[in-house]
Steps between C-alpha positions, in 0.01 A plus 500: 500500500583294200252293316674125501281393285501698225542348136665797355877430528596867427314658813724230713807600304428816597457473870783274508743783343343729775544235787902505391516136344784495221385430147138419583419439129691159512289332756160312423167606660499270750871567635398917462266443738702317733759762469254780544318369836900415646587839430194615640520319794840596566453866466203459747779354744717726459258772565394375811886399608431175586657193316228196483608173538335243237300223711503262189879485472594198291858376499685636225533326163736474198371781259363404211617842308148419276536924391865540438643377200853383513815654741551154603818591720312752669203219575727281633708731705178596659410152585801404658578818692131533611254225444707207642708692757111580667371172435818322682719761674645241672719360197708855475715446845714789273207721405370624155513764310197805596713745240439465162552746190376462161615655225445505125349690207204703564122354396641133597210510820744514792193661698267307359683151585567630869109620539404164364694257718435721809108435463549153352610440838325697731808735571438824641655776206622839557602695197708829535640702247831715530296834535308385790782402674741828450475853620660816460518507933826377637356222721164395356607297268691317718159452678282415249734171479491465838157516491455211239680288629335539913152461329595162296694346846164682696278275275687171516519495853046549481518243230663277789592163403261505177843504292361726262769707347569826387588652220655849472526604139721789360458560151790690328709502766825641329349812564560453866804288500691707197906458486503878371577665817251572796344823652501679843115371502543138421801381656310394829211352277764327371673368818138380632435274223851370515380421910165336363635325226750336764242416696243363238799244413661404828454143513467452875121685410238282504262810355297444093598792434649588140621787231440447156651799324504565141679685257542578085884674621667218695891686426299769665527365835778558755673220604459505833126411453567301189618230733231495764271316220629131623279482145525671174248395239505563130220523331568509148251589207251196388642207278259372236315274719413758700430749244240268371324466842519868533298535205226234619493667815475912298257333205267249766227820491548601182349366135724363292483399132390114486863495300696706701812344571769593801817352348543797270436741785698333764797502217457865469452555884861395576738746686150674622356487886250401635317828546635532126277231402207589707562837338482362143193266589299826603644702203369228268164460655475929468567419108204289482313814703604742306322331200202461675486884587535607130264254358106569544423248725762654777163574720335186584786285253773256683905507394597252230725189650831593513726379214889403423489854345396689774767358716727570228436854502495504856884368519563781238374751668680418842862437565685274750540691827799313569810521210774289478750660644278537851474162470890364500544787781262314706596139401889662583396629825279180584828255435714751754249517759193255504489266831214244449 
């Protein structure tokens, strides 16, 4: 059982990693432990193959995104094709859209924005990965998606008329979906999830019930699935604005140097991720470590605050995961194909 309230931010990192929650390292104390008792709660459940309805449902509110840092589009494609659709289903006679892909570089927090807005409001999440889903057995494949699906629809109709949604989440999914030919195994996985999909967007359904998918390979994709996400979402890597409140957000736990100042950094940080820059923020804080360790007092001693100089040799040290060529083939491929 996991202590809750334990002060020591690396044991709750820890479990976190162990409980399956993407880049646990990003996330406060207080939201850890959230995370850790949902996840614990929800393996429990699962255990015991019961779904448990939450007696203090609230109705569901605009997101406030107050841990994700920029993708704007993606925010507001979220908002208008699941927060207002369940708070007045009513005003879409024609339906909305329940399909959504999003698509960009890789460290831009496509998981991490999906996770977010599913607990900001109270959303039930289910995260699958491509390898869960396939199988070397004709068939079972086919059923695993089968089976996704006939849970989420099995839970809504428990939920009743709570209007809580659903939120199946597919990370890399050109793995599944690849234009580059298909196998003996996979062409009736393949065929199901075109026969969900269908069903997740026909707009006679009155069912909360949505696919977020996500990929870093969007020309990847076969067509014939490209164009069941009614959305496509680009998230592109952060402007300077965000880059800056990236930083605040990396730096809040760290010491910094009383005249430390971001502009230079942020200047530097441009063409790099977001993981980049989380990346760079640890490597600079492991400078001011590493100092500590070699000098005497590395045994009962603290770091020095972190300078312009350490960041500077972090950015040196690390280059952009993202080049510039990746990044016209996605702003190419986003012009072609993005539906927002």
């Amino acid at each position: 059982m996991t202590n809750y309230g334990t002060d020591n931010i690396d044991d709750l990192q820890w479990e976190a990693y162990q409980l399956g929650v993407p880049d646990p390292y990003i996330y406060s104390k207080e939201a850890l432990r959230d995370l850790i008792r949902m996840k614990e709660e929800e393996n429990s459940n699962a255990q015991r193959g019961i779904w448990i309805k939450n007696p203090n449902q609230r109705r569901i509110e605009i997101p406030k995104f107050s841990h994700v840092v920029g993708a704007h589009e993606a925010k507001k494609a979220i908002v208008n094709s699941i927060v207002r659709p369940v708070q007045r289903p009513e005003l879409y006679p024609l339906g909305w859209e329940r399909c959504i892909l999003l698509f960009g570089p890789p460290g831009t927090g496509k998981t991490h924005l999906v996770a977010e807005t599913a607990k900001e409001i109270n959303a039930y999440f289910v995260e699958e990965d491509a390898a869960s889903i396939q199988s070397k057995w004709i068939g079972e494949a086919a059923q695993n998606v089968a089976k996704l699906f006939n849970d989420a629809r099995q839970r809504l109709k428990q939920l009743g008329t709570s209007r809580k949604p659903i939120i199946i989440f597919i990370d890399e999914v050109d793995s599944l979906f690849s234009k580059h030919g298909e196998c003996d195994y996979d062409v009736e996985m393949r065929n199901q999830f075109k026969k969900e999909m269908d069903g997740v967007k026909d707009k006679n359904s009155n069912l909360y019930l949505y696919l977020i998918a996500s990929t870093n390979n969007p020309w990847d994709l076969d067509k014939a699935f490209l164009r069941r996400f009614q959305k496509r979402v680009y998230i592109n890597l952060p402007n300077k604005e965000e880059r800056i409140q990236l930083l605040q957000l990396y730096t809040k736990k760290l010491k910094l140097d009383p005249s430390f100042d971001y502009v230079p950094v942020v200047e530097a940080c441009e063409g790099y991720s977001g993981s980049d820059i989380r990346d760079i923020c640890r490597d600079a804080h492991q400078i001011t470590l590493d100092r500590l360790y070699k000098s005497k007092n590395s045994v009962e001693g603290f770091p020095e605050p972190i300078s312009g100089g350490d960041f500077k040799l972090a950015l040196k040290r690390r280059n952009r995961t993202v080049t510039d060529k990746q990044l016209a083939e996605f702003g190419d491929w986003a012009f072609r194909n993005q539906a927002d």
